[in-house]
N, C-alpha and C positions, 0 to 999 in steps of 0.2 A: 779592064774587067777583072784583069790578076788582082791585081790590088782590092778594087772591090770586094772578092768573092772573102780574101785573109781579115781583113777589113770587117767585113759583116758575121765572120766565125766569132774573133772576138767580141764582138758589141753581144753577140747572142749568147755565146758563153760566161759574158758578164751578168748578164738578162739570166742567166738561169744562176747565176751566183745567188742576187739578190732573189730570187723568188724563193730559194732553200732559207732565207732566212728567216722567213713565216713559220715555217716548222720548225727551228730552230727556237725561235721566241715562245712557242706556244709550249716547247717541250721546258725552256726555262721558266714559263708562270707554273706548268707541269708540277717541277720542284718546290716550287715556293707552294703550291696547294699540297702537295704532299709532306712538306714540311710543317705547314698549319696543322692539317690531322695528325701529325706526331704530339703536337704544342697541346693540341685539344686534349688528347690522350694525358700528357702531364698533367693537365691541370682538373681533368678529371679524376686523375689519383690522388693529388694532391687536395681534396675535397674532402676525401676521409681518411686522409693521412694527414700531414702539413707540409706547408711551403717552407720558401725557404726562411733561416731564422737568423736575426738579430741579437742577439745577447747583448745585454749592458749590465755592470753590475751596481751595488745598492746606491741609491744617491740618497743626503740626507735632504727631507724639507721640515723647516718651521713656518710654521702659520701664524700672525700675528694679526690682530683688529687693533687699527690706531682712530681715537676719537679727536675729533680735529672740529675745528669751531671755524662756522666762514664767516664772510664781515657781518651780516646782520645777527650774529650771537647766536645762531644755530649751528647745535652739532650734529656731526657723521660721521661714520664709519668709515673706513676707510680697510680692505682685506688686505694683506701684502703676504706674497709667501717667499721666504730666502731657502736657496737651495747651496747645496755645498757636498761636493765631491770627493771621494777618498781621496786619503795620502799616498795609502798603496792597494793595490788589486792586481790578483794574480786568478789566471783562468788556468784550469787544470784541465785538459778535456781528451778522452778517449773515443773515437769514433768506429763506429762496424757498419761500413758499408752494405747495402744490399740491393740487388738487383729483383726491379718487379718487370711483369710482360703487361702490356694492356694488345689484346691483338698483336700482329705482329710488332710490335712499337717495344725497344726498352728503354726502363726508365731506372733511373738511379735516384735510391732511397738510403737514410743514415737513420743510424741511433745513437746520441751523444751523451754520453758520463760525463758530465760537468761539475766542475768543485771551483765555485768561488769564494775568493776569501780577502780578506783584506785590513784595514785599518783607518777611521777615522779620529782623528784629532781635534778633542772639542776644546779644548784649553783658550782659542782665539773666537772659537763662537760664542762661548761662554763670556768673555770680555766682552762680546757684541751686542750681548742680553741683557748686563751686567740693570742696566736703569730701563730697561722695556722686557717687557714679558711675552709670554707667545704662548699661545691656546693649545696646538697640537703639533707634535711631529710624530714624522712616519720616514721611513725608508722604500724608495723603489727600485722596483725592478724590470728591466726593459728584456721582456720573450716578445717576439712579432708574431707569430704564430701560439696560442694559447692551447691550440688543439693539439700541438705537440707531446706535451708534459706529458709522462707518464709515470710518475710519480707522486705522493705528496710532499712537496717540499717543504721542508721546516727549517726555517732563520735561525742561526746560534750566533747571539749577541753575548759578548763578556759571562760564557758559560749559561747562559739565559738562551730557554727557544723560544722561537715566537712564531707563530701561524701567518703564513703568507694569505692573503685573499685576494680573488681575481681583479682584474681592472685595478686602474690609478686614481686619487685622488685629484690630480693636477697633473696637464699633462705640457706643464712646459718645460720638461726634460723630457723626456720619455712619451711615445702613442701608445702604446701597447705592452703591458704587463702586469703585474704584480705590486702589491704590497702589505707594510705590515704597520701596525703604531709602535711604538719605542719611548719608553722614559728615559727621559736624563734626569738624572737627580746632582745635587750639588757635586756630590764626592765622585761624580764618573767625570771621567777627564780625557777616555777616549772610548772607542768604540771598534772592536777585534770582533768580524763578523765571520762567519762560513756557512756556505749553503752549498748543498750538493742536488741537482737537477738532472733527471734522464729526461731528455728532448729526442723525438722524434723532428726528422726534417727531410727535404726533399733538393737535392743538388747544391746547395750553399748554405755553410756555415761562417757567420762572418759576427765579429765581436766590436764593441765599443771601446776605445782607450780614454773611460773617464776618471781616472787615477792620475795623478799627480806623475806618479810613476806607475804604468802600468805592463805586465808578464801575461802574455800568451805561451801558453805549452801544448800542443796535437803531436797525436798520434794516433796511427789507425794502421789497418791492416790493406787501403786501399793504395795500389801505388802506380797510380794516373791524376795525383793532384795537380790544380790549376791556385795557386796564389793567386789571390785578388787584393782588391779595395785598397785603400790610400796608404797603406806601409806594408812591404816586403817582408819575411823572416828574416831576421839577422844570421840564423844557424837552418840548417837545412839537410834532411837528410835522406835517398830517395833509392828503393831495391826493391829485389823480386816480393820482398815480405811483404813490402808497407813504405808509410813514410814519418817521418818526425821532422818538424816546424817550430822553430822558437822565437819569438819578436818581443822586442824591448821599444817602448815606447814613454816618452816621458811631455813634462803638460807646454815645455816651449816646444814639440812636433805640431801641436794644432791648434785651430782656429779660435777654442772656445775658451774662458776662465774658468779659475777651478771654483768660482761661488759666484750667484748674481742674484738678484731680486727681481721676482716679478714674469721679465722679460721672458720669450719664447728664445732657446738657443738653439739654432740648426748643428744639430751634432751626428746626423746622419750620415754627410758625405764624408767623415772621417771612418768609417766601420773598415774592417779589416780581417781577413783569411782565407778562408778556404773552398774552391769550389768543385764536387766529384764529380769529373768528367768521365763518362764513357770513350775508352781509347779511339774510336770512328766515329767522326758524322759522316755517314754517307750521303747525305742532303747536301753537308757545304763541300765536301768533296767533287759530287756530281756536277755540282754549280759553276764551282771552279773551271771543271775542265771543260764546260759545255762553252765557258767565253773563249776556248780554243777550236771552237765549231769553224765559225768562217776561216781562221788559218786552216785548219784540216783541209776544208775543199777546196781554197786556194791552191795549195799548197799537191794536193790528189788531180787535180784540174790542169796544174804546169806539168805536173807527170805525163797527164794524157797528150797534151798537145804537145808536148816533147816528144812522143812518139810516134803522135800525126805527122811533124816536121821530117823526124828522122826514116821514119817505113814509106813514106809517100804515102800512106792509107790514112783516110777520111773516117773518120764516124759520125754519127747523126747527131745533130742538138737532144734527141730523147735519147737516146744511151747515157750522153752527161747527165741528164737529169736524172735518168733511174741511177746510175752510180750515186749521184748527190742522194740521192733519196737513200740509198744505202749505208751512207755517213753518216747521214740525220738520224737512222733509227737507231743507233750504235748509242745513244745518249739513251733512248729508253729504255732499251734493251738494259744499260747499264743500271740505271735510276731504279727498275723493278725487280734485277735480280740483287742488288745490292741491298735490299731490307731485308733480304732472308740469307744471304750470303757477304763473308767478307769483304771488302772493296776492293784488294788486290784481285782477290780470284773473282768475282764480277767482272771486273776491268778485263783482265786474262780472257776469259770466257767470250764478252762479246766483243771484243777485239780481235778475237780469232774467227769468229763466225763471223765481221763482217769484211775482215780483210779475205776469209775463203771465198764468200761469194761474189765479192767485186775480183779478186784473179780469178774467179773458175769464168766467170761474166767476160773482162779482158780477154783471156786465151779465146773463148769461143768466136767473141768476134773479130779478132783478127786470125783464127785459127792457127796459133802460134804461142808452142808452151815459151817461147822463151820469151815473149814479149810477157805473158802472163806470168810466167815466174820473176820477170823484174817489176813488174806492175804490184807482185804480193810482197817483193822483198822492199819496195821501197814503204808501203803502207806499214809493215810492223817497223821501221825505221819510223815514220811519221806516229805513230799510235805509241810506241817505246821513247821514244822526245818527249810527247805529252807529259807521259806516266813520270818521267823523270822529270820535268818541270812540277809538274804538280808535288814532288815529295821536297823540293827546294824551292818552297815559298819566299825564303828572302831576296834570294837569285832569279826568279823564272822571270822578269820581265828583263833584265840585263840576258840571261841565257836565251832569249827568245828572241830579242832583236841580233844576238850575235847568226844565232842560225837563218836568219830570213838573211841578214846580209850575206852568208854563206851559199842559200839558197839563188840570192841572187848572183851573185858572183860565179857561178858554176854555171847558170841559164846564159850569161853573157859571155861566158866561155865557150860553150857547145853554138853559141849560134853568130859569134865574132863572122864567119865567114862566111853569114848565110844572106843571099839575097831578098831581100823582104818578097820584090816585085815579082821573081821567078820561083817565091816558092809554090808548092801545091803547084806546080802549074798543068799540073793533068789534072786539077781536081776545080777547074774554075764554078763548077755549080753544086751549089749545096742540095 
């Protein structure tokens, strides 16, 4: 019946493990719903603002109609557009972050000084036209967001301006931008562009390396930058003021040629820079530590009956549960003071309120400060692990299984010399 009674503690304190874990789940969709109405709020700013933006600079296309005869001596037409890339491109860009509120929600907003400039070399297009002719070119411009611009921008071709206008001609370089038309005449032999753009955008800036050789240059006053997209800066520069960014990219890094006919080129997955992060997510912060739920009650749970073992005193399967339930609210408590409050001090705050009421709960029912003073000292031991796993992302799953083994090895220690079958044994009925 000894047996039984230790026997059926455990099975029931396993039973109320798993039943914590229902609140547990519901407080993590919790997250993920409160993380969508943050998502909503961006994208509801970004409705009369803009998203985030793509930069590409000019490409050149010629348009050509070839008349072609089929075997019954009828002709047709036939469109073909050749496009062809700078030699060189260099992006100039200045950024000023800025922070909007939507309700409690913030969101990070830019405004980008942009100067692109570059050079095309027609000396081998011009060989290519030499015995065929071509109806029109034009130069484009790759903005993703067109609600950005807050400028008129005007093309300076070989001291020549020329008026950009919305939308593309042909969009198998470029979805989204600008362009202009452009004469060649015999005696031009290359093509020295500059355009300056102020873009408005919303958490990513990220550019096109469609130059032969192509220079990025940022700088901004924001300095919580996230490098993205498929090339790294070469040079890198990062302080309390700001940061500055430089990337060299040249046309053997990526996938695409520097000229093609016709063909659609996927030149998307090559874009590259910058994205302004806000220094806290509190959403994937909270996320994070909430998969440390079940270790917590575990972990609060071997405390308890570590000291059922050692006092000889019993408590009731509903005492674990209301403690477990005290665990569990420690996530939302966190999750809603943490959108209007730092995440440390969120954390701090309900970490202390839930480890006060589960020791002030401990002492009362064993009526014993000292059981309840080791009850609160090992909780901020368990709640202070957390915090420090969670700030060593690369470590916390190696740092986690070292302390469960530590955990365990200390439980096998204190209980090396305890009879399973005599313990409790004034306590044979639950």
């Amino acid at each position: 019946m000894k047996k039984e009674s230790i026997t059926l503690r455990i099975i029931l304190i396993s039973a109320i493990i798993f039943v914590l874990l229902i609140p547990l789940f519901m407080i993590e969709s919790l997250i993920t719903e409160r993380q969508s109405y943050r998502n909503d709020a961006i994208k509801e700013v970004s409705k009369s603002w803009a998203g985030s933006q793509v930069v590409g600079g000019p490409v050149l296309t010629l348009h050509s109609t070839i008349e072609n005869v089929d075997q019954k001596g009828n002709s047709f037409f036939i469109n073909k557009n050749y496009h062809y890339l700078p030699d060189t491109l260099e992006y100039l860009v200045e950024v000023t972050p800025e922070k909007r509120h939507r309700g409690i929600y913030e969101i990070m907003l830019y405004s980008a000084k942009i100067n692109i400039r570059g050079s095309i070399n027609l000396e081998k297009i011009k060989e290519r036209f030499q015995n065929q002719k071509y109806d029109e070119s034009y130069l484009s411009i790759n903005i993703s967001d067109l609600r950005g611009i807050q400028n008129d921008p005007q093309l300076k071709i070989n001291q020549s301006v020329y008026s950009l206008l919305p939308g593309l001609k042909s969009k198998e370089v470029y979805s989204s931008g600008l362009f202009s038309d452009v004469n060649i005449n015999e005696q031009t032999n290359k093509l020295d562009f500059s355009l300056d753009i102020q873009l408005n955008g919303l958490d990513n800036l990220s550019f096109l390396p469609v130059g032969k050789s192509t220079a990025l240059n940022v700088k901004s006053s924001w300095n919580n930058p996230s490098f993205s997209g498929a090339y790294l800066p070469s040079v890198r520069e990062i302080n309390q003021n700001g940061f500055s960014a430089n990337w060299r990219v040249n046309y053997f890094n990526r996938s695409f040629p520097q000229n093609w006919e016709d063909d659609k080129e996927n030149i998307s997955p090559s874009a590259f820079g910058v994205k302004f992060l806000l220094p806290v997510d509190e959403y994937q912060k909270t996320m994070r530590i909430s998969k440390y739920g079940l270790m917590i009650i575990v972990l609060t749970f071997l405390s308890f009956f570590m000291i059922e073992l050692f006092s000889k005193r019993v408590i009731h399967p509903i005492q674990y549960l209301l403690v477990g339930l005290a665990l569990v609210i420690f996530y939302s408590l966190l999750l809603s003071i943490s959108e209007y409050v730092t995440f440390a001090y969120s954390y701090l705050f309900s970490a202390l309120l839930v480890i006060s009421l589960v020791g002030f709960y401990v002492k009362s029912i064993y009526k014993s400060l000292k059981i309840g003073s080791i009850m609160f000292g090992i909780l901020i031991g368990v709640y202070g692990l957390m915090y420090v796993i969670l700030q060593i992302q690369d470590y916390s799953l190696l740092v986690g299984n070292i302390v469960l083994f530590l955990v365990l090895a200390l439980i096998m220690f204190l209980t090396r010399k305890l009879n399973w079958y005599d313990v409790l044994s004034s306590k044979s009925n639950l």
